[in-house]
C-alpha positions in Angstrom: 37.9 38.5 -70.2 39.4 37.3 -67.0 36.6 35.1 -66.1 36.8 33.2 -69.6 40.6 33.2 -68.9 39.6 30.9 -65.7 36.9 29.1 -67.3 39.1 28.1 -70.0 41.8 26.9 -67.4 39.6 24.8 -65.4 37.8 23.4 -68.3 41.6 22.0 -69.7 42.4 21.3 -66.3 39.3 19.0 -66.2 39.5 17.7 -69.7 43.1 16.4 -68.5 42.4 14.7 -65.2 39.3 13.1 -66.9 42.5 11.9 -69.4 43.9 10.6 -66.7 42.1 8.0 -65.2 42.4 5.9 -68.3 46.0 5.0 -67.3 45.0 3.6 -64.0 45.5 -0.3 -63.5 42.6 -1.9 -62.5 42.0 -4.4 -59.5 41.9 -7.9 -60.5 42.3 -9.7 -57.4 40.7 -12.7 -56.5 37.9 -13.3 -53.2 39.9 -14.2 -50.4 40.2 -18.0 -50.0 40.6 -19.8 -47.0 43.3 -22.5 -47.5 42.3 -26.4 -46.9 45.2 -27.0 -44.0 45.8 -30.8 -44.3 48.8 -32.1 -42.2 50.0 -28.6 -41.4 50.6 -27.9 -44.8 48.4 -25.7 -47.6 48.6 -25.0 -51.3 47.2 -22.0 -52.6 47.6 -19.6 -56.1 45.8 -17.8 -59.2 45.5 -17.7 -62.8 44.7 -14.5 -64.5 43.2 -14.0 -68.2 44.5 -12.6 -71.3 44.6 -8.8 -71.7 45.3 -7.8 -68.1 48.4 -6.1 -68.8 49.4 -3.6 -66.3 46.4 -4.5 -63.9 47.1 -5.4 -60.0 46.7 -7.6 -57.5 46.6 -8.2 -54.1 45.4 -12.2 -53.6 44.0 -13.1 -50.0 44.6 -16.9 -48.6 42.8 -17.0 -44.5 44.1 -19.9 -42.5 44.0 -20.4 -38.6 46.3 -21.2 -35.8 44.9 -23.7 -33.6 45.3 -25.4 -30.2 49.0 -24.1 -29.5 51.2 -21.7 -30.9 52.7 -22.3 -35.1 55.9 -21.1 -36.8 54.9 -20.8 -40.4 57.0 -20.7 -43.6 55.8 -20.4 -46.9 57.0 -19.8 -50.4 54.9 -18.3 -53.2 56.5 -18.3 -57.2 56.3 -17.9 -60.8 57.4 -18.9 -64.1 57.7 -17.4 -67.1 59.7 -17.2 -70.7 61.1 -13.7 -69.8 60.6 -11.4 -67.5 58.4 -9.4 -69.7 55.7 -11.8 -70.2 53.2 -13.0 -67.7 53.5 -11.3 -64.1 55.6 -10.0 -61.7 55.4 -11.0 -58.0 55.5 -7.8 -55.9 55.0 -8.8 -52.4 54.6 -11.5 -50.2 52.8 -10.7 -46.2 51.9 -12.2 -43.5 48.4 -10.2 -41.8 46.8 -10.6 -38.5 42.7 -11.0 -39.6 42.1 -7.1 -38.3 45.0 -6.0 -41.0 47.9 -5.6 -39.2 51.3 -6.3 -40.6 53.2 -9.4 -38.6 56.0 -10.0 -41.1 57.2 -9.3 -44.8 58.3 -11.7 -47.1 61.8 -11.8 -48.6 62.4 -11.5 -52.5 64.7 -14.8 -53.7 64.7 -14.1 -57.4 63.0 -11.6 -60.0 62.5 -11.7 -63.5 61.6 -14.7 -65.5 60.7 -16.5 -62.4 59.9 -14.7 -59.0 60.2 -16.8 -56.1 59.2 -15.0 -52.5 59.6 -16.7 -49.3 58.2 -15.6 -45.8 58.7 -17.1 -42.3 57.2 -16.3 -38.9 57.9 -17.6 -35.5 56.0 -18.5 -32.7 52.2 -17.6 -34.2 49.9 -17.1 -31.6 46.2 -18.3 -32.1 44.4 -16.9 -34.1 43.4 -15.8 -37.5 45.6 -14.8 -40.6 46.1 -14.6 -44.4 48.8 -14.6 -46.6 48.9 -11.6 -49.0 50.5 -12.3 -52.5 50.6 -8.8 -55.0 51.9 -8.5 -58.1 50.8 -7.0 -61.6 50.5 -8.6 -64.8 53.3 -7.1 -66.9 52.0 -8.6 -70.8 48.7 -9.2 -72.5 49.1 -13.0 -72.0 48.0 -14.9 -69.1 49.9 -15.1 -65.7 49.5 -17.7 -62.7 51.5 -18.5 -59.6 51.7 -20.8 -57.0 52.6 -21.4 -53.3 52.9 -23.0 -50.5 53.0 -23.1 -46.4 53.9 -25.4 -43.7 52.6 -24.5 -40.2 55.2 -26.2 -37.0 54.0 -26.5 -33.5 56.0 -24.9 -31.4 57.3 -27.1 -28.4 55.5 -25.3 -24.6 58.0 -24.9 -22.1 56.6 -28.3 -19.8 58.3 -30.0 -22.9 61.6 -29.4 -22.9 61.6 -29.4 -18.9 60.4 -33.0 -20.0 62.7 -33.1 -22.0 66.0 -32.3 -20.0 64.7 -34.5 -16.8 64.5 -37.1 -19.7 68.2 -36.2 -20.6 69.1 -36.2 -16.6 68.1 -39.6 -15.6 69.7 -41.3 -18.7 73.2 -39.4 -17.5 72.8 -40.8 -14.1 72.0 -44.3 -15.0 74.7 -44.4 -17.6 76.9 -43.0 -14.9 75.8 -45.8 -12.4 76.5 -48.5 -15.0 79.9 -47.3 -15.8 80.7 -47.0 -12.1 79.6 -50.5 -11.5 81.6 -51.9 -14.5 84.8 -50.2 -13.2 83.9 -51.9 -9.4 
């Protein structure tokens, strides 16, 4: 009796977490993509299908630092009737190519349009990707779009340039303003 008692318990028990894994949201994120970086700028975004309600994503876009150092600052929305149609726009990072968290981006507005925005200062060389993730929150189709600007970031020799630059055009200025009042 007490043995059926536990088969009977484990055999609901497994009945209900078989149950279970209908509700999970599937994956529908895109391959990463490496962005086309033309004039220190990039656009990047997805479209998803019909019928994805309530699955996930977590979209990859690679792009390199090169020759010096890069402040980046990108912005990544969407659009929508209401905010119950299409997606929603969960997160917007900034990853080092091993996975590591450099920066988070900061939510500007949710609901019938999401707009995220992200900035990072002084980027090393290097590899990175941008990581947009959101869920599709209807049964109709969702998209969003984005994009980044890389800055170089001035080295030190420049602005020592810069400031002799700023020193000799004082002292001549100086000189003629002496010599006007001689």
């Amino acid at each position: 009796m007490k043995n059926s008692k536990s088969l009977i318990a484990a055999l609901v028990l497994a009945t209900a977490s078989l149950g279970t894994s209908a509700a999970y949201a599937d994956d529908i994120s895109s391959n990463p993509q490496a962005l086309a970086i033309l004039d220190n700028s990039a656009y990047f975004g997805d479209s998803f299908d019909m019928n994805n309600e309530g699955n996930t994503f977590a979209d990859r876009f690679r792009f390199s630092v090169t020759n010096e150092p890069h402040n980046l600052d990108a912005i990544v929305a969407s659009i929508s009737r209401t905010a119950d149609v299409g997606l929603d726009i969960s997160g917007l990072s900034l990853f080092s190519s091993a996975g590591d968290l450099i920066t988070a981006g900061v939510l500007g507005s949710s609901g019938a349009q999401d707009i995220w925005t992200i900035r990072a200062d002084a980027l090393p060389l290097g590899n990175y990707y941008l990581r947009v993730s959101g869920s599709l929150v209807s049964a109709t189709s969702g998209s969003f779009g984005g994009s980044m600007m890389l800055t170089p970031v001035p080295e030190p020799e420049t602005y020592g340039m810069l400031l002799a630059g700023l020193g000799v055009v004082g002292m001549l200025v100086r000189r003629r303003k002496a010599a006007n009042q001689g």
